[in-house]
C-alpha positions as CSV (number, residue, x, y, z in Angstrom):
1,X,-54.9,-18.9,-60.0
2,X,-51.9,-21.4,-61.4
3,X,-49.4,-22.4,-58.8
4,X,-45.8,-20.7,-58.7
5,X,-42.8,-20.9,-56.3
6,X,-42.7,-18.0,-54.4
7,X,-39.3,-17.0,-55.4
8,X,-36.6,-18.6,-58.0
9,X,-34.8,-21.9,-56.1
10,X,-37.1,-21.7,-53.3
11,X,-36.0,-25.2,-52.2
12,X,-32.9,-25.5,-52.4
13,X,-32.2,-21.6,-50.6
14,X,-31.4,-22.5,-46.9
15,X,-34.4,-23.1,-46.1
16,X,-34.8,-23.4,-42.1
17,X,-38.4,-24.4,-40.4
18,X,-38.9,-21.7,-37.4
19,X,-41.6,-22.2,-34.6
20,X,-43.7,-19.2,-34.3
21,X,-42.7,-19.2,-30.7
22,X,-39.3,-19.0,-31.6
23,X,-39.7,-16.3,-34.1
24,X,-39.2,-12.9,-32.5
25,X,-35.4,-14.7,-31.2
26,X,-34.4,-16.4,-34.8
27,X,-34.9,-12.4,-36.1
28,X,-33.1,-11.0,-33.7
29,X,-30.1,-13.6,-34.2
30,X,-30.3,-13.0,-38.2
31,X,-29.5,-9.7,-37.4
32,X,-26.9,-10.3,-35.0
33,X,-25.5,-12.3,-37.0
34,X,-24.8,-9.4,-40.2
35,X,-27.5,-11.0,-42.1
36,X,-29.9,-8.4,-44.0
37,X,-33.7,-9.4,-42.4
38,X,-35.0,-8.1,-45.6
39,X,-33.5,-11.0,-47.5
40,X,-35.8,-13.4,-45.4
41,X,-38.4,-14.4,-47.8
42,X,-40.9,-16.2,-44.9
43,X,-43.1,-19.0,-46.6
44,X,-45.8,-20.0,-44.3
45,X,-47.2,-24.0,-45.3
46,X,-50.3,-25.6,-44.6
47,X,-52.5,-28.3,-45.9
48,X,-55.4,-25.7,-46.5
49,X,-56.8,-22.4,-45.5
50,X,-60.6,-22.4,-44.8
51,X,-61.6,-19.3,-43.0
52,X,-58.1,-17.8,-43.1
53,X,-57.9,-16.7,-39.9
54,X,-55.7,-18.5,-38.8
55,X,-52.8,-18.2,-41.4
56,X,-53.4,-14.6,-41.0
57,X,-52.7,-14.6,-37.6
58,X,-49.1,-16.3,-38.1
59,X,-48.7,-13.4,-41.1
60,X,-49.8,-10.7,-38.5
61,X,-47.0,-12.2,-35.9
62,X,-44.5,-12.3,-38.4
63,X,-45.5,-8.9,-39.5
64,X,-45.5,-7.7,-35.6
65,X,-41.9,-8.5,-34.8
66,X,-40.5,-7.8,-38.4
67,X,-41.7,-4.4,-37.3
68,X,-40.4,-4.6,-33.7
69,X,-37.0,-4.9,-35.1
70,X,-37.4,-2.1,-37.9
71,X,-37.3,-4.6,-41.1
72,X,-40.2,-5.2,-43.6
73,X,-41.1,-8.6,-44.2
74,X,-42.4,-10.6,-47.3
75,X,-44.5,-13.6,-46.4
76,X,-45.6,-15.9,-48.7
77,X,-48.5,-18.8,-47.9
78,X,-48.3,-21.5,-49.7
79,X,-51.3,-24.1,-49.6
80,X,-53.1,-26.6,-52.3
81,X,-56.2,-25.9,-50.7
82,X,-57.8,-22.2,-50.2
83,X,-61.3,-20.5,-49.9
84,X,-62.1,-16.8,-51.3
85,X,-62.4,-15.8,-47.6
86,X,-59.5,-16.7,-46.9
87,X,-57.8,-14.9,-49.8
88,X,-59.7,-11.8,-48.4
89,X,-58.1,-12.1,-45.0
90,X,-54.7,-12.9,-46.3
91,X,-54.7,-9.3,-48.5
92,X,-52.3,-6.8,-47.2
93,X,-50.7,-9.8,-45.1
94,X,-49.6,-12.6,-47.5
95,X,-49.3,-13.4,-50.9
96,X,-51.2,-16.4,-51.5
97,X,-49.9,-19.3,-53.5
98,X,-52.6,-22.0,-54.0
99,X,-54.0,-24.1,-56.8
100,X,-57.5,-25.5,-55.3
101,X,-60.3,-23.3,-54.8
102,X,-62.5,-24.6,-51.9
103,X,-65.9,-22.8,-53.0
104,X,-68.0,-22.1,-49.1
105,X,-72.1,-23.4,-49.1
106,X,-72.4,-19.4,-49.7
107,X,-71.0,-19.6,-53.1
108,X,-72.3,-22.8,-53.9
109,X,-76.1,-22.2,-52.7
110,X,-78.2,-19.1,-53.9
111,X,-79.1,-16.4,-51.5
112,X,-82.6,-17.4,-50.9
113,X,-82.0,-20.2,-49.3
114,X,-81.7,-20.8,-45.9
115,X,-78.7,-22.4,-44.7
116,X,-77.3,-23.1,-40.9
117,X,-74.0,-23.0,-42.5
118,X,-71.7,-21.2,-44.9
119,X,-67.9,-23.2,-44.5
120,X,-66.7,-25.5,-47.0
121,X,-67.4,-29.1,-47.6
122,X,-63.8,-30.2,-47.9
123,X,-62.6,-32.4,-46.0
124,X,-59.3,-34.5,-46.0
125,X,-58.6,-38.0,-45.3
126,X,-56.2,-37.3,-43.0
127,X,-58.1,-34.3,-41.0
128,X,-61.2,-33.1,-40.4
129,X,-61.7,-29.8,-40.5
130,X,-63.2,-27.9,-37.2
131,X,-66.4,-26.7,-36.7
132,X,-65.8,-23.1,-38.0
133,X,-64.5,-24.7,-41.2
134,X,-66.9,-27.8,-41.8
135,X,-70.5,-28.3,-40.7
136,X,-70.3,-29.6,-37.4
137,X,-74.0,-31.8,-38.3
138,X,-72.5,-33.1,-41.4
139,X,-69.4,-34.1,-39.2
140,X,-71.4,-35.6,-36.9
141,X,-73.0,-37.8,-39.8
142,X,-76.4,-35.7,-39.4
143,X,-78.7,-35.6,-42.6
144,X,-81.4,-33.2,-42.4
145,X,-85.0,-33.5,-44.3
146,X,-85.6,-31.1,-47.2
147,X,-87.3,-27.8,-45.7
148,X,-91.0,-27.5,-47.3
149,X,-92.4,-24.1,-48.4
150,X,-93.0,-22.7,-45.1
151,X,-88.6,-23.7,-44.7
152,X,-89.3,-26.3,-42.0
153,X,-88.2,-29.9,-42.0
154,X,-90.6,-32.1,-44.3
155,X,-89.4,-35.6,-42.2
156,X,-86.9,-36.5,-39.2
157,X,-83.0,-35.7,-39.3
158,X,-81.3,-39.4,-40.0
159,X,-77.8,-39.9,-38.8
160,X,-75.3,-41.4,-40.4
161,X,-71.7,-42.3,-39.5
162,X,-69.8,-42.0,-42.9
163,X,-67.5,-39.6,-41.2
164,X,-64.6,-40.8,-38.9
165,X,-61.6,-39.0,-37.2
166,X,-58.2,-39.5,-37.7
167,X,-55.4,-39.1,-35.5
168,X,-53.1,-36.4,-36.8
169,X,-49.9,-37.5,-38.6
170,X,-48.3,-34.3,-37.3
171,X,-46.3,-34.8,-34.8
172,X,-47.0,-32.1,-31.8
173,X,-43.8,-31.1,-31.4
174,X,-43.9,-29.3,-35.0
């Protein structure tokens, strides 16, 4: 899937950066104000979706009180980084604009083998991704033995730190 803008001068269209808290009140002052809700064209921005729960949810809120005030919304995420899962969960929510495919250890490992495990193993320098995203043992710097025919351990785990956190860059007020 090649990246596109969501809509034609996307940029440069008033765009305004609303906090989901803030939401349900910036709709009801659009339509206070005589502008047509419908025209909203809401663009939801990340760094990446892994399981794609949680961009959903922001779709489904946006969804919620676009319906509580009798308009239909088009919501748009936009990330470089996505997994199939998450396009799954954004279907019927979001249309999803990405260009990076994240493939999960389920896609990348065949089905006989057993796994602990099925996220992705992207990480990024400046975040690394939570446990329901990224293998919390490969976080932690854990290495595991190669399983023998009988799919036990064939030595001892090793740990290895060649994984650090980073503070955010985001600021929390965002």
């Amino acid at each position: 899937m090649g990246f596109r803008l969501p809509y034609e001068g996307f940029p440069n269209s008033g765009t305004r950066i609303v906090k989901l808290e803030n939401l349900n009140a910036f709709m009801l002052n659009e339509i206070q104000s005589g502008n047509d809700p419908n025209k909203i064209h809401w663009a939801l921005v990340d760094d990446a979706t892994y399981s794609g729960m949680q961009i959903q949810s922001h779709a489904v809120m946006v969804h919620y009180w676009a319906t509580e005030n009798s308009f239909e919304p088009i919501v748009d995420v936009v990330v470089p980084y996505h997994t199939n899962r998450a396009k799954k969960y954004l279907e019927g929510y979001a249309n999803l604009y990405s260009i990076n495919l994240m493939p999960s250890v389920d896609e990348l490992v065949p089905p006989q083998k057993k796994r602990l495990f099925s996220g992705s193993l992207i990480i990024f320098q400046h975040k690394i991704a939570d446990s329901q995203s990224f293998d919390h043992n490969i976080r932690r710097g854990w290495v595991f033995a190669p399983l023998d025919e009988n799919g036990r351990m064939a030595g001892n785990p090793k740990k290895i730190n060649f994984i650090t956190e980073n503070l955010s860059p985001y600021p929390d007020s965002l």
